[in-house]
SEVEXGU-700582 format. One record per atom (N, C-alpha, C): residue in three letters; chain; x, y, z; atom name. Coordinates in Angstrom, 3 decimals. Layout:
<r:ala, c:A, X:X, Y:Y, Z:Z, a:CA>;
...
//
This chain:
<r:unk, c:A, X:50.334, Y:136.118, Z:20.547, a:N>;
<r:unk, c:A, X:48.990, Y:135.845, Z:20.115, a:CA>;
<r:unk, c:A, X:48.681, Y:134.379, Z:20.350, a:C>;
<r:unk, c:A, X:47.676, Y:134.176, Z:20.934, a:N>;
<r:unk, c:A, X:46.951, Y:132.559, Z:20.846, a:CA>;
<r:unk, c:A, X:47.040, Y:132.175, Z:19.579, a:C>;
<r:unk, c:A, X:47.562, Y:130.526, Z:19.738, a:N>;
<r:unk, c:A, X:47.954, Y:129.860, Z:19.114, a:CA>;
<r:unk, c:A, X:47.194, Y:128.469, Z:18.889, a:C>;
<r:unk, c:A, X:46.333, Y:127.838, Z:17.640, a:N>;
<r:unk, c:A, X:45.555, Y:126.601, Z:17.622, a:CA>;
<r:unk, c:A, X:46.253, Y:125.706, Z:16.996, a:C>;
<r:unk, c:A, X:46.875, Y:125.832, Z:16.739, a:N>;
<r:unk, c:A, X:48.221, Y:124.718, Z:16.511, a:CA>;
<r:unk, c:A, X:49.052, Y:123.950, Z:17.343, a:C>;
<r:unk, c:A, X:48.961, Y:122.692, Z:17.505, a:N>;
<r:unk, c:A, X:49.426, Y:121.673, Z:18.288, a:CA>;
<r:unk, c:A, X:50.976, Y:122.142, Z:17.939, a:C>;
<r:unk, c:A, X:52.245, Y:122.484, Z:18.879, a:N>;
<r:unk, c:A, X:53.450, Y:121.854, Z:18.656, a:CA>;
<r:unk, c:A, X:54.224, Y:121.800, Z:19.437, a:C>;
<r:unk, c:A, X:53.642, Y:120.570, Z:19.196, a:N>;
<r:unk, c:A, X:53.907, Y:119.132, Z:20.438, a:CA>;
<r:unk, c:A, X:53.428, Y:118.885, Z:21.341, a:C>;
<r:unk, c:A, X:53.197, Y:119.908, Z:22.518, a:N>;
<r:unk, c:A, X:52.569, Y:119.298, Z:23.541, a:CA>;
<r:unk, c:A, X:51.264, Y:119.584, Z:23.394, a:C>;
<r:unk, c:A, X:50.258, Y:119.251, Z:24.581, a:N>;
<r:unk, c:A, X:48.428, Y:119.453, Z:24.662, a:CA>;
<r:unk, c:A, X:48.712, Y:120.587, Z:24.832, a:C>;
<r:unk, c:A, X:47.507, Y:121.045, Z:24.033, a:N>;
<r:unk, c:A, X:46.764, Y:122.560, Z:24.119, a:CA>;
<r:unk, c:A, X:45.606, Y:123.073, Z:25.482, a:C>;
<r:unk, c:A, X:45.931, Y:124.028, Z:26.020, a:N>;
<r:unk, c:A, X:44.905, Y:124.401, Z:27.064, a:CA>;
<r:unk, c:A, X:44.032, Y:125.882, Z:26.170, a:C>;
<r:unk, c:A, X:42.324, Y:125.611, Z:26.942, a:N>;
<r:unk, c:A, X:42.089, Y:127.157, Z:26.591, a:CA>;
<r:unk, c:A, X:42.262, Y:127.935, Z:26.819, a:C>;
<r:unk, c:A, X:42.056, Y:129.710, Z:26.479, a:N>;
<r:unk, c:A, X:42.657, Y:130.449, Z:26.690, a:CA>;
<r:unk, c:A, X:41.578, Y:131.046, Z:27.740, a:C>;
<r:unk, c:A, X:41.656, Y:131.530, Z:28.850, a:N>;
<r:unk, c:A, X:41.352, Y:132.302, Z:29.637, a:CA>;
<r:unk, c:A, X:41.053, Y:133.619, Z:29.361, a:C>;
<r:unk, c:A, X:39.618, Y:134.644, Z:29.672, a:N>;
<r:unk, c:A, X:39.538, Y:135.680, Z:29.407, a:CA>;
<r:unk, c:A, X:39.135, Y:136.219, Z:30.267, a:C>;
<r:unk, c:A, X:38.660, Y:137.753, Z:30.297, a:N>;
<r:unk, c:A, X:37.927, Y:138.805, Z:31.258, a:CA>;
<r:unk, c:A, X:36.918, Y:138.297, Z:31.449, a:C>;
<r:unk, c:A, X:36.515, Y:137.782, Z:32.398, a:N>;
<r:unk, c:A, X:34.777, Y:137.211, Z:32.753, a:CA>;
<r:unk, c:A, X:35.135, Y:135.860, Z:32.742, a:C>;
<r:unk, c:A, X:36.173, Y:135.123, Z:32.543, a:N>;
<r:unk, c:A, X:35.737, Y:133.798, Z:33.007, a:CA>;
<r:unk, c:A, X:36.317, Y:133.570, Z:34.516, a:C>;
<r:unk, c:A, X:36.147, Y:132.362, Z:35.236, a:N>;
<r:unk, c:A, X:36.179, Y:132.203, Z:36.420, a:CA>;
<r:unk, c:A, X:37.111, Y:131.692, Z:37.280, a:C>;
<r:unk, c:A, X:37.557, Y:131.973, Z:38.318, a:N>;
<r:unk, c:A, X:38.695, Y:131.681, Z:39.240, a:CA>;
<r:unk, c:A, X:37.850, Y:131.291, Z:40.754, a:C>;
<r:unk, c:A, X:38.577, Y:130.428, Z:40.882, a:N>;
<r:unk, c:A, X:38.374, Y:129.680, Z:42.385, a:CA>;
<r:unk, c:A, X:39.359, Y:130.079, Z:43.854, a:C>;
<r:unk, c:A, X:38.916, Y:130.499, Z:44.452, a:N>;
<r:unk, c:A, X:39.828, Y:131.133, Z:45.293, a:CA>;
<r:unk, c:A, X:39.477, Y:130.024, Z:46.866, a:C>;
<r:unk, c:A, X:41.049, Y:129.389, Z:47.200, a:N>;
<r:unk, c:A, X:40.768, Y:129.147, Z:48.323, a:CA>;
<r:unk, c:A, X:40.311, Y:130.406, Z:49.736, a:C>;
<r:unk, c:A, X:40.656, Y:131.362, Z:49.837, a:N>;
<r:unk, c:A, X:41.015, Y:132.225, Z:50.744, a:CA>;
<r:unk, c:A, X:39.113, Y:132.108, Z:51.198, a:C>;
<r:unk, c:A, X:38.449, Y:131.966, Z:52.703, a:N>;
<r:unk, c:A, X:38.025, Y:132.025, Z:53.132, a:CA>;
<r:unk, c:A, X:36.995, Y:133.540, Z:52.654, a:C>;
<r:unk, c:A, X:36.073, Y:133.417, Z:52.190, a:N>;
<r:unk, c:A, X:35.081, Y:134.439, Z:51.719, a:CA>;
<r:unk, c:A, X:35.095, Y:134.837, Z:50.007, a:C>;
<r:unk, c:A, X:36.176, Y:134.352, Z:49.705, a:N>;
<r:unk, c:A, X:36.748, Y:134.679, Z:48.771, a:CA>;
<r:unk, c:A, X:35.930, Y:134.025, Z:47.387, a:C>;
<r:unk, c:A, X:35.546, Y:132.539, Z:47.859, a:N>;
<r:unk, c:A, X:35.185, Y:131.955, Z:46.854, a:CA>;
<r:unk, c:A, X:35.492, Y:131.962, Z:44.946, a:C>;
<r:unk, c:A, X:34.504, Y:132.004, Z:44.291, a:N>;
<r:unk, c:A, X:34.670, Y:131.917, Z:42.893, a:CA>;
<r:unk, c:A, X:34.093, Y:133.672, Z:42.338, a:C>;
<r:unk, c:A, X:35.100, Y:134.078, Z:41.487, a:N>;
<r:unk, c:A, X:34.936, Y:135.613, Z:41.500, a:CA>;
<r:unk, c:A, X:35.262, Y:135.848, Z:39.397, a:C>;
<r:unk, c:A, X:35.015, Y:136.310, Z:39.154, a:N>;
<r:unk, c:A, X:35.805, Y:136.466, Z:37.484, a:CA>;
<r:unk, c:A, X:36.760, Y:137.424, Z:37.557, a:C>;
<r:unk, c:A, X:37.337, Y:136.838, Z:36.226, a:N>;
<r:unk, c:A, X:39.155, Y:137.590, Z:35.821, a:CA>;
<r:unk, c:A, X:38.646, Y:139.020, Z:35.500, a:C>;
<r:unk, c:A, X:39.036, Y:139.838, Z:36.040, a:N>;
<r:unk, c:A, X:38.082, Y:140.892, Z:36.232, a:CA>;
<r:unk, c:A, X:39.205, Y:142.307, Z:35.343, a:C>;
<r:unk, c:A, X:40.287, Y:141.837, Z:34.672, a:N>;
<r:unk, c:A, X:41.252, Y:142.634, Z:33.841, a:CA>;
<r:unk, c:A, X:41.921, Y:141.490, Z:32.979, a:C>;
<r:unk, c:A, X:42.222, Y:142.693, Z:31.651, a:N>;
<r:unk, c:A, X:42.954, Y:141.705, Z:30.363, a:CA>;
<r:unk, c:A, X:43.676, Y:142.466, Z:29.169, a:C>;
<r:unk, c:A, X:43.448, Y:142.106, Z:28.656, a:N>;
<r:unk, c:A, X:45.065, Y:142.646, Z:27.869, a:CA>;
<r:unk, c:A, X:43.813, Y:143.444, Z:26.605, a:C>;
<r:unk, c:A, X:44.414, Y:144.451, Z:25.733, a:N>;
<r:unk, c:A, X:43.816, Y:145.200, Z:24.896, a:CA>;
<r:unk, c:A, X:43.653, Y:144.144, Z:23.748, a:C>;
<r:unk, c:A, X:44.090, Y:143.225, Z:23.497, a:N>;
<r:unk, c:A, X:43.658, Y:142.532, Z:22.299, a:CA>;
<r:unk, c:A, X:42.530, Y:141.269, Z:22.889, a:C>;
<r:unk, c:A, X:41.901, Y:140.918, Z:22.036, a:N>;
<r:unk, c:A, X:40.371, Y:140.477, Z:22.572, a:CA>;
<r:unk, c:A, X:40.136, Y:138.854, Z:21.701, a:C>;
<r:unk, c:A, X:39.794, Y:137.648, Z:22.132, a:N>;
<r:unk, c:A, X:39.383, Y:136.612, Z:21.659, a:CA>;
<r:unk, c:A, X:37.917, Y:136.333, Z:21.483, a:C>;
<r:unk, c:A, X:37.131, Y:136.403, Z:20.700, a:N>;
<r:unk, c:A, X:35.643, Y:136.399, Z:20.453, a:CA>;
<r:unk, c:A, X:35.054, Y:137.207, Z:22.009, a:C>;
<r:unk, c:A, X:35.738, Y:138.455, Z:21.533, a:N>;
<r:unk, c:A, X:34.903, Y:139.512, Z:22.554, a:CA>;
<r:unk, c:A, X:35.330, Y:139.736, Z:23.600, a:C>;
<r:unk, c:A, X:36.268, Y:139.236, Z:24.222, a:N>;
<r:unk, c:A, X:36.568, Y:139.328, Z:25.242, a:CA>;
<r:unk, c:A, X:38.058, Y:139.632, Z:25.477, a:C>;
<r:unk, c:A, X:38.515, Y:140.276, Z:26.357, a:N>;
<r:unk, c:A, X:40.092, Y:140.518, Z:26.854, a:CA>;
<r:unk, c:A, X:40.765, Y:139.134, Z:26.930, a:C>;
<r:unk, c:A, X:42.403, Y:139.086, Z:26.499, a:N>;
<r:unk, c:A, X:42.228, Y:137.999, Z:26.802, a:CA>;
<r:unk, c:A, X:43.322, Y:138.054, Z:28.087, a:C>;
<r:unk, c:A, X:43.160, Y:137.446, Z:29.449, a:N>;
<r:unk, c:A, X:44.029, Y:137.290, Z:30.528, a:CA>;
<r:unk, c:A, X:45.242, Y:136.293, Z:30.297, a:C>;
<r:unk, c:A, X:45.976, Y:137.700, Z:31.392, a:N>;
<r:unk, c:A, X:47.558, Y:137.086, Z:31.416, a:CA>;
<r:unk, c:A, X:48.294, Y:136.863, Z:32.609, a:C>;
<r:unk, c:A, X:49.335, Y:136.514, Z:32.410, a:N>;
<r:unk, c:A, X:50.391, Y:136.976, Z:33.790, a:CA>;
<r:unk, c:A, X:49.787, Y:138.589, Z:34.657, a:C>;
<r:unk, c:A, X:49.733, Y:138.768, Z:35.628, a:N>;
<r:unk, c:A, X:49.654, Y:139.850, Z:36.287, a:CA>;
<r:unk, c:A, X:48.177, Y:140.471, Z:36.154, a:C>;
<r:unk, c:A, X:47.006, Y:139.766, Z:35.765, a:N>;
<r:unk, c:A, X:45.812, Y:140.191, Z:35.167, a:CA>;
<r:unk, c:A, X:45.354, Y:140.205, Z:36.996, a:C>;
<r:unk, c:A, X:44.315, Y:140.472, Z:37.124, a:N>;
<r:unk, c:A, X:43.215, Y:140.388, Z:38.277, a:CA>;
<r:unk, c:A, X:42.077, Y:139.967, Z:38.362, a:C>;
<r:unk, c:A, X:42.084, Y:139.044, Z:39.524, a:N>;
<r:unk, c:A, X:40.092, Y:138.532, Z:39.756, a:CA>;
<r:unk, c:A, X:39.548, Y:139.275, Z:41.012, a:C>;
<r:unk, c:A, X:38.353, Y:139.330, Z:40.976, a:N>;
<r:unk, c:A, X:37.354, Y:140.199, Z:41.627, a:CA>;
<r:unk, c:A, X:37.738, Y:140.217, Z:43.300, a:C>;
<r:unk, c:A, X:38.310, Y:138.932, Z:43.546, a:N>;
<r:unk, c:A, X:38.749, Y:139.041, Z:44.972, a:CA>;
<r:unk, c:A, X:40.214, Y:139.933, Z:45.088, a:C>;
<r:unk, c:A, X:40.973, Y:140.240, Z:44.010, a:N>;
<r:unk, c:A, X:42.263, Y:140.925, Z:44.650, a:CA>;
<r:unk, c:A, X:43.570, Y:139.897, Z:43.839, a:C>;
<r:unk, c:A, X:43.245, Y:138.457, Z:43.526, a:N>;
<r:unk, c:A, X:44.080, Y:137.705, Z:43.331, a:CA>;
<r:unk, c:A, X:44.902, Y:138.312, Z:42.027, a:C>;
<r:unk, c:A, X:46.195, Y:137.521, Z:41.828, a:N>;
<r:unk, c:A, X:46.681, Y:138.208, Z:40.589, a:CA>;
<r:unk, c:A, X:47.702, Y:136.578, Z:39.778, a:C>;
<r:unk, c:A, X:46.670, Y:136.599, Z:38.769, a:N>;
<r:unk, c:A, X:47.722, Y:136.044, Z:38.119, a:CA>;
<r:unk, c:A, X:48.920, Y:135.664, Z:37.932, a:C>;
<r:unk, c:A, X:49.156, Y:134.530, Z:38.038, a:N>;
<r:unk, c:A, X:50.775, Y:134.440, Z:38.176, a:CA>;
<r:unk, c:A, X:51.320, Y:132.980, Z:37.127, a:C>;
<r:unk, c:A, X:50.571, Y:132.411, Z:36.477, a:N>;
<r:unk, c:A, X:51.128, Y:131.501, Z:35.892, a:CA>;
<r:unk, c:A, X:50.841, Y:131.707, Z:34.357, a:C>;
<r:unk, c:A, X:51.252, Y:131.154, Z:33.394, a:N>;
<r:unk, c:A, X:50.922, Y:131.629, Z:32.058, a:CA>;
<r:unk, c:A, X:51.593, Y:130.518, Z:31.098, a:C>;
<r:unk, c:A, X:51.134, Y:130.708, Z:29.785, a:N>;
<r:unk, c:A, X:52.076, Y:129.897, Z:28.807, a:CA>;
<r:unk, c:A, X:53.480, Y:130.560, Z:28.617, a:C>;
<r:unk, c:A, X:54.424, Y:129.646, Z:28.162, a:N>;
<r:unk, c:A, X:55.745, Y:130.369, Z:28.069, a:CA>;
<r:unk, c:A, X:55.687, Y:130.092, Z:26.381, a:C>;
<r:unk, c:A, X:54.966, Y:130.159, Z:25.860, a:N>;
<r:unk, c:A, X:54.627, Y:129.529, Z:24.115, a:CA>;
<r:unk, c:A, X:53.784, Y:130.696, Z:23.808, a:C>;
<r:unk, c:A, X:53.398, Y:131.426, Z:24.327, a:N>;
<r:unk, c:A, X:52.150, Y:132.571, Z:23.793, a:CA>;
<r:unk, c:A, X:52.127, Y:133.280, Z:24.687, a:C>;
<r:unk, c:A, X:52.376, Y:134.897, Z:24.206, a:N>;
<r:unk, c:A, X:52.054, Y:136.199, Z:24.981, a:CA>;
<r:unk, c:A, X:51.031, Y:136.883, Z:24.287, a:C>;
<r:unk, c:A, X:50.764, Y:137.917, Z:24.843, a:N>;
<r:unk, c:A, X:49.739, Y:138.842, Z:24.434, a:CA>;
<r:unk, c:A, X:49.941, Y:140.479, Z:25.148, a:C>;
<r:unk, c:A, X:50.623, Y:140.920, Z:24.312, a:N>;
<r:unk, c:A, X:50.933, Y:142.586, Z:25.161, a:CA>;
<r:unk, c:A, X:51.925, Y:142.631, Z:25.666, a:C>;
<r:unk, c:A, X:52.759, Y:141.113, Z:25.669, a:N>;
<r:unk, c:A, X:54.250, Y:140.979, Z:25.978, a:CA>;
<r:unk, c:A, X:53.837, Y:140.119, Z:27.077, a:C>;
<r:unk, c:A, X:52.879, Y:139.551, Z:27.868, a:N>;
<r:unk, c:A, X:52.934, Y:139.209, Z:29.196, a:CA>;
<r:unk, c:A, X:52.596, Y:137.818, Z:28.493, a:C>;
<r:unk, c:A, X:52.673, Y:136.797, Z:29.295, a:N>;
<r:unk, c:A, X:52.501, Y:135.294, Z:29.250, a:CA>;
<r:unk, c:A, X:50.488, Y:135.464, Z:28.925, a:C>;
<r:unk, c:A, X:50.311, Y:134.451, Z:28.253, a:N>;
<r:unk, c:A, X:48.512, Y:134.044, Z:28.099, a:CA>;
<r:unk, c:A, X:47.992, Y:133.119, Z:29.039, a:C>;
<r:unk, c:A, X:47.329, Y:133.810, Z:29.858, a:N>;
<r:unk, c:A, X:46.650, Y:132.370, Z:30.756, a:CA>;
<r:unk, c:A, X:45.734, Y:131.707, Z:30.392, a:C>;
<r:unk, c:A, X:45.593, Y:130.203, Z:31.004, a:N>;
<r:unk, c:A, X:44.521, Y:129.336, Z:30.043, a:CA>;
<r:unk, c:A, X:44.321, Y:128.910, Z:31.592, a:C>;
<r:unk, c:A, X:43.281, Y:127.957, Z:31.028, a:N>;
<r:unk, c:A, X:42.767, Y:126.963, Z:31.836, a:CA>;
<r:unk, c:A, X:43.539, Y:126.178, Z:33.045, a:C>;
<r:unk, c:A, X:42.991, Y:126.178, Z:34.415, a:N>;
<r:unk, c:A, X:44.120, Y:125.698, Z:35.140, a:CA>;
<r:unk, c:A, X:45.190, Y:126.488, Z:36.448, a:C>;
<r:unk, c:A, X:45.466, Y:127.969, Z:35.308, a:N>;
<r:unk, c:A, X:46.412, Y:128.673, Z:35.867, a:CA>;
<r:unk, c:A, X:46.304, Y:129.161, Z:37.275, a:C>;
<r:unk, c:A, X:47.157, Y:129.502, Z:37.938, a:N>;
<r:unk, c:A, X:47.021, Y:129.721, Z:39.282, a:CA>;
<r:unk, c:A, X:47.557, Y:130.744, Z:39.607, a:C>;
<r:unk, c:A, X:47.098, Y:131.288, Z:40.732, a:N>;
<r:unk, c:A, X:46.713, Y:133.142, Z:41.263, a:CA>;
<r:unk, c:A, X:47.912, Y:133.127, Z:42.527, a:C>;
<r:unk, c:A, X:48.153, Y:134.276, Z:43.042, a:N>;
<r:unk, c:A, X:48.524, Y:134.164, Z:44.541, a:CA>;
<r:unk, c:A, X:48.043, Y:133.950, Z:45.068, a:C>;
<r:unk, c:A, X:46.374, Y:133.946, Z:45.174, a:N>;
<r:unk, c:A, X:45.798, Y:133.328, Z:46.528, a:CA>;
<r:unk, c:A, X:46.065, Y:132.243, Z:46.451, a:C>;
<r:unk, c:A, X:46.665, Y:131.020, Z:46.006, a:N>;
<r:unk, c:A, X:46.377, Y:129.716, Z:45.929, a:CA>;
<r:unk, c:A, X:45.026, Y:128.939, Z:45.046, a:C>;
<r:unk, c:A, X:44.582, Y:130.192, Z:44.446, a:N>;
<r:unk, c:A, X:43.501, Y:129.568, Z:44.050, a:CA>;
<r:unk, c:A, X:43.819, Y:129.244, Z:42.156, a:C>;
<r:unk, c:A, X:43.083, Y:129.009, Z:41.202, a:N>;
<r:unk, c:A, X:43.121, Y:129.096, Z:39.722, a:CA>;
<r:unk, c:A, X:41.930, Y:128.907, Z:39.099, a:C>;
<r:unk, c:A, X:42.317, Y:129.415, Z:37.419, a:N>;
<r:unk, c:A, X:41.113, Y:129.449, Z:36.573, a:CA>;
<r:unk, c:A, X:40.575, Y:128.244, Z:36.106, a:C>;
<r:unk, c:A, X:39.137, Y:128.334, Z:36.683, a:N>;
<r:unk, c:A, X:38.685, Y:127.215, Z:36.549, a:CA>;
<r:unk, c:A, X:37.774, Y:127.401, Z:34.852, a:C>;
<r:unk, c:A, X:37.641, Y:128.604, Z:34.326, a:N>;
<r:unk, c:A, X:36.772, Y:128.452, Z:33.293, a:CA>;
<r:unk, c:A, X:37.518, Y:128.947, Z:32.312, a:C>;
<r:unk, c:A, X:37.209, Y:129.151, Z:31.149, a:N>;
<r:unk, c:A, X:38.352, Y:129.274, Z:29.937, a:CA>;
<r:unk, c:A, X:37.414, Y:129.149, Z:28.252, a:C>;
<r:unk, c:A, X:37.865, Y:129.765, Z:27.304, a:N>;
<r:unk, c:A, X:37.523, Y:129.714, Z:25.876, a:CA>;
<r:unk, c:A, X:37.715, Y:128.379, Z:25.563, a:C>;
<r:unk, c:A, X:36.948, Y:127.565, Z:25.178, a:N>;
<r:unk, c:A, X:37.266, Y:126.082, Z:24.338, a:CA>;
<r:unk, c:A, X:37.624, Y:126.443, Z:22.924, a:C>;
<r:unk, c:A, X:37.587, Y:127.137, Z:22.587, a:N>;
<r:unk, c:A, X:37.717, Y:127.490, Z:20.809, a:CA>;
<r:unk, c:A, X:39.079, Y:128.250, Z:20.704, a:C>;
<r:unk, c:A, X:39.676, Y:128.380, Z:21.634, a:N>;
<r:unk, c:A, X:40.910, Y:129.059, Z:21.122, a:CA>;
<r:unk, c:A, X:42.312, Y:128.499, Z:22.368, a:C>;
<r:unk, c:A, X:42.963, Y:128.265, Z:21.798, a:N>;
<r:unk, c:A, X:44.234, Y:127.275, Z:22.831, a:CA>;
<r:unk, c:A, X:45.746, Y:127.603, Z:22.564, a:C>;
<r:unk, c:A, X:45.976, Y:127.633, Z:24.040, a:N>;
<r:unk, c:A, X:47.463, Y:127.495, Z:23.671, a:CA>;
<r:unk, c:A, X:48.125, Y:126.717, Z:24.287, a:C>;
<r:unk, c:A, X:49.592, Y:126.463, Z:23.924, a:N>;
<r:unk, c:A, X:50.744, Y:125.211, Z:24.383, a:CA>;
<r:unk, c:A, X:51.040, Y:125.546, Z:26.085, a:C>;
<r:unk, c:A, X:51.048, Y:124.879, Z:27.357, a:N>;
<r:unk, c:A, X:50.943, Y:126.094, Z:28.280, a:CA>;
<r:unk, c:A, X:52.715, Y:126.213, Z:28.558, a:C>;
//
């Protein structure tokens, strides 16, 4: 579960279904996290390790401090196989990444 408690290091936000990823891959552009885990942060799924954005990309980086459904929580930052990452994210809810 997301975690708002500092311990120790900076906190990133948490990434959900509908926020946004940047994809280098040629056509590909900026697409939303388009899958997420059954438990939900003010409404929304919240994305993880192995989640998906609208172009095909798949999640691949996560906190090792916070899961959700067993898989790592992605926040802000995280990066896809295409080479690309999430550029948009929940400000109100954070975890250690």
């Amino acid at each position: 579960m997301a975690s708002s408690q500092n311990t120790g290091g900076y906190m990133k936000p948490v990434a959900r279904k509908g926020d946004l990823h940047s994809c280098p891959i040629p056509g590909h552009g900026t697409t939303e996290i388009v899958t997420g885990s059954p438990s939900h942060v003010e409404g929304q799924s919240v994305a993880r390790v192995g989640d998906k954005t609208g172009c095909g990309a798949t999640i691949i980086e996560g906190s090792s401090h916070s899961h959700h459904d067993g898989r790592p929580t992605a926040y802000l930052g995280c990066k896809t196989d295409h080479g690309g990452e999430i550029i948009t994210a929940l400000s109100s809810a954070n975890v250690e990444p």
